[in-house]
C-alpha positions as CSV (number, residue, x, y, z in Angstrom):
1,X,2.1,375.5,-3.7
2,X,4.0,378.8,-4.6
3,X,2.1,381.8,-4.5
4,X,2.7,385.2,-5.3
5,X,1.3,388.9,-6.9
6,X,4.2,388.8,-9.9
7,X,8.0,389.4,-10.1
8,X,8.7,385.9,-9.1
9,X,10.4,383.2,-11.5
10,X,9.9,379.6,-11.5
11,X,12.4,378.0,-13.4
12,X,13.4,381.0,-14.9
13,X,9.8,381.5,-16.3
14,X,7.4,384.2,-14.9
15,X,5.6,382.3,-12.3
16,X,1.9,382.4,-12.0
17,X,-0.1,383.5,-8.8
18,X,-0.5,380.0,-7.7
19,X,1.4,376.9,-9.0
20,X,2.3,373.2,-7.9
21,X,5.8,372.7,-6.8
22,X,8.0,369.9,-7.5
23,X,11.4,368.6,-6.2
24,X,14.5,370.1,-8.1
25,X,11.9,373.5,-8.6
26,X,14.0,376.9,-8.3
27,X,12.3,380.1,-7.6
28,X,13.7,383.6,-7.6
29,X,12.4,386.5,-6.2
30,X,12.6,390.0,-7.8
31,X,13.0,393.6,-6.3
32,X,9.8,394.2,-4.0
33,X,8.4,390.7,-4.7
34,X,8.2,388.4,-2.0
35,X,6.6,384.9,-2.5
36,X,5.0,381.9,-0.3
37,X,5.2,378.3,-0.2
38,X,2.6,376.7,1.4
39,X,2.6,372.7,2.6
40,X,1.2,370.8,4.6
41,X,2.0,371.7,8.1
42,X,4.8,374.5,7.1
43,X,4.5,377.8,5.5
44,X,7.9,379.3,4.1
45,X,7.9,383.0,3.1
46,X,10.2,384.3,0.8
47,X,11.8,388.0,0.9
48,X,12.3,390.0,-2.3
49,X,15.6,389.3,-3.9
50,X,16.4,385.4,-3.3
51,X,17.1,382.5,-4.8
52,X,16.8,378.9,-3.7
53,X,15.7,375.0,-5.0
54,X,12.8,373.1,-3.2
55,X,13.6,369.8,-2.2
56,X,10.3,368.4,-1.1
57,X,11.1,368.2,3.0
58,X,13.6,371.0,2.6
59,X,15.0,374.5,0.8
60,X,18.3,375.0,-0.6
61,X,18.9,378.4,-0.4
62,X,21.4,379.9,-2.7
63,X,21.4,383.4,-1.5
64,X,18.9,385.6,0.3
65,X,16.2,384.9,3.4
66,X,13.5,382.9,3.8
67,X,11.6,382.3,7.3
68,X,9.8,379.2,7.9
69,X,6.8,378.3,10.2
70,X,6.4,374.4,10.5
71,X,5.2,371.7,12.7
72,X,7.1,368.8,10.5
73,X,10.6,369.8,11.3
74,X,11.0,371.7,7.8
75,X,14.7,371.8,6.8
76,X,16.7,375.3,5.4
77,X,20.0,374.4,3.7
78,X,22.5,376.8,2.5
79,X,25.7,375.6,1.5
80,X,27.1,373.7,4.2
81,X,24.7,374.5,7.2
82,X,21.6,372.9,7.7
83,X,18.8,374.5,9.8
84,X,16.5,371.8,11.7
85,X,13.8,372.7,14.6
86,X,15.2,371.0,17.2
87,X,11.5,370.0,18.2
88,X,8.7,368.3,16.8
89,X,7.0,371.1,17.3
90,X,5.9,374.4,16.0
91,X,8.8,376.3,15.2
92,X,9.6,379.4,14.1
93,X,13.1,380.5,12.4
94,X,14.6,382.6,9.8
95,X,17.7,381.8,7.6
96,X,19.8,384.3,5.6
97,X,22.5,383.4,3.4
98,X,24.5,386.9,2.3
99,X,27.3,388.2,1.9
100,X,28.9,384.8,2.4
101,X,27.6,384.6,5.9
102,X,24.8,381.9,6.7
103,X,22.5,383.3,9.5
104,X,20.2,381.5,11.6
105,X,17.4,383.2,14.2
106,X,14.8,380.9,16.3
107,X,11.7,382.7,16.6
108,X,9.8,380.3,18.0
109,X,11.2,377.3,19.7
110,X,15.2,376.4,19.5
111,X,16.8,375.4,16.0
112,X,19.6,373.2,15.3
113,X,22.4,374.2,13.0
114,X,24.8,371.3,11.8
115,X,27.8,372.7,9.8
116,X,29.4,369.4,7.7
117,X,33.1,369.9,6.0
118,X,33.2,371.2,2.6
119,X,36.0,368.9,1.9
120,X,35.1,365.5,0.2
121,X,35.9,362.3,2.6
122,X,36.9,358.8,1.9
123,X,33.6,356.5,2.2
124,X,34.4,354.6,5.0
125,X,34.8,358.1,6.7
126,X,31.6,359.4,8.0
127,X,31.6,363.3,6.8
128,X,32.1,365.0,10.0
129,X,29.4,367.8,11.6
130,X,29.4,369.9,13.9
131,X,25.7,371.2,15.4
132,X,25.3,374.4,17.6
133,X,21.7,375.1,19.5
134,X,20.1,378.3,18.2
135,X,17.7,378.9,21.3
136,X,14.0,380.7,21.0
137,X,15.0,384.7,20.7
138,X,18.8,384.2,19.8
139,X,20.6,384.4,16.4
140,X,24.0,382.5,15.4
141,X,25.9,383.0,11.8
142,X,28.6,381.1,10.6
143,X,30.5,381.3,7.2
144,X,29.1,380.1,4.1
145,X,32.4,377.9,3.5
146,X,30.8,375.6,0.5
147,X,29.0,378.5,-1.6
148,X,25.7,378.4,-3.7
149,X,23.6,375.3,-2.4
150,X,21.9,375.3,-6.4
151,X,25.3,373.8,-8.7
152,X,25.0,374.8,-11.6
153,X,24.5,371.7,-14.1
154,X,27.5,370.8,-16.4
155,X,25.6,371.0,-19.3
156,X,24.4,374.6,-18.7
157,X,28.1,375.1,-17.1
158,X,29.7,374.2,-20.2
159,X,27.0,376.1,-22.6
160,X,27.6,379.3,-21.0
161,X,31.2,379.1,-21.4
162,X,31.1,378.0,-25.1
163,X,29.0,381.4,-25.3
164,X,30.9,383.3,-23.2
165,X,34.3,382.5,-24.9
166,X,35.5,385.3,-27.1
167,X,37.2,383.2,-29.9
168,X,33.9,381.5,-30.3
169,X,32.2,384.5,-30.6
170,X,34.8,386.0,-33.4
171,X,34.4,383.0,-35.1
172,X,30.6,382.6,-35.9
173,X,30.7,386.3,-36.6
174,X,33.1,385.2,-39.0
175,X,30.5,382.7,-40.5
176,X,27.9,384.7,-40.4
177,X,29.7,387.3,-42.6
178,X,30.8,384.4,-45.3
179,X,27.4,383.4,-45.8
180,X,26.6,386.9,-46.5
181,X,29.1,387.9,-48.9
182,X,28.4,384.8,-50.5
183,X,24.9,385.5,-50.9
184,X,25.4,389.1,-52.1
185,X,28.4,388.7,-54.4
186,X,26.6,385.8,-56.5
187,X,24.0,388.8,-57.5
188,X,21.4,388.2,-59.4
189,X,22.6,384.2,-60.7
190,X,20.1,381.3,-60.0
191,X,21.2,378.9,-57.1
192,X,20.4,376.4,-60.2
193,X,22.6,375.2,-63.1
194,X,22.2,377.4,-66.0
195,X,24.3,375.8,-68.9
196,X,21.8,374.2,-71.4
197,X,24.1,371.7,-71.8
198,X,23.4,370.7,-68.4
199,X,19.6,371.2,-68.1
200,X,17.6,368.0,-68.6
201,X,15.8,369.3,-71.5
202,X,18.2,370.0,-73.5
203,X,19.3,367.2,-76.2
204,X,22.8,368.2,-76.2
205,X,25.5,368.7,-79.1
């Protein structure tokens, strides 16, 4: 469940004070609006000002700071580091992705933070990681070398840029003026025929 008191967006629609959450969900938090998810066995809070997708057993954070209390090994991605309590056990960490810097404090109990390549790999090559030990009280960053965690879909990708071009823009301006002039220079003539020789009543010469 998300819960909140306003300023929060669930897929970019004003989200109410309590509402289901599904797998490929995004939620954004306003200025001064912090939100909640609550599951079973982990409670993630959300700080004003972020951005992430929930995967179900896991966040992708695209920018900003969540901290997570669980007991089921809840997982924070953001962009190529993955937090993991390192336990089986209550845990307590925060994850901040800013500034292009992915930061990681244990609270409660030590935190794993793998870091995998942001450079594709043949198949038969395993991806390679590399894991640090954030211990209970300490705080490691690294850089965010892969980005925002949430792609943006090609669909959406290509809409925006259709929108975004300028020549596009000129050019339905361009329409839009035609039609108008059209419309304005015809005056006061029907959109029908008006010869009589062409209306069906008429019995012609």
């Amino acid at each position: 469940m998300l819960r909140s008191n306003g300023g929060v967006l669930l897929n970019r629609s004003a989200a109410p004070s309590s509402s289901a959450l599904f797998p490929g969900d995004v939620v954004e938090t306003q200025a001064q609006s912090p939100a909640r998810i609550e599951l079973v066995g982990s409670t993630i809070d959300i700080t004003p000002g972020t951005v992430l997708e929930f995967d179900g057993d896991e966040i992708r954070l695209d920018h900003g700071s969540v901290s997570v209390l669980t007991s089921r090994s809840f997982r924070v991605r953001a962009g190529c580091e993955l937090g993991t309590p390192a336990y089986e056990d209550w845990t307590q960490y925060d994850v901040t992705d800013k500034d292009g810097t992915v930061t990681v404090a244990a609270q409660k109990k030590d935190v794993n933070l793998d870091s995998r390549s942001s450079h594709p790999r043949p198949a038969k090559q395993s991806a390679k990681s590399e894991r640090v030990s954030v211990h209970e009280g300490e705080q490691k960053s690294r850089p965010d070398k892969c980005g925002p965690a949430i792609p943006k879909s090609a669909n959406a990708a290509a809409i925006d840029g259709i929108l975004n071009n300028p020549f596009v823009k000129w050019a339905a301006l361009g329409v839009a003026g035609g039609i108008a002039c059209w419309a304005l220079c015809r005056g006061d003539d029907p959109i029908s025929p008006s010869s009589p020789s062409n209306s069906p009543g008429s019995s012609g010469p």
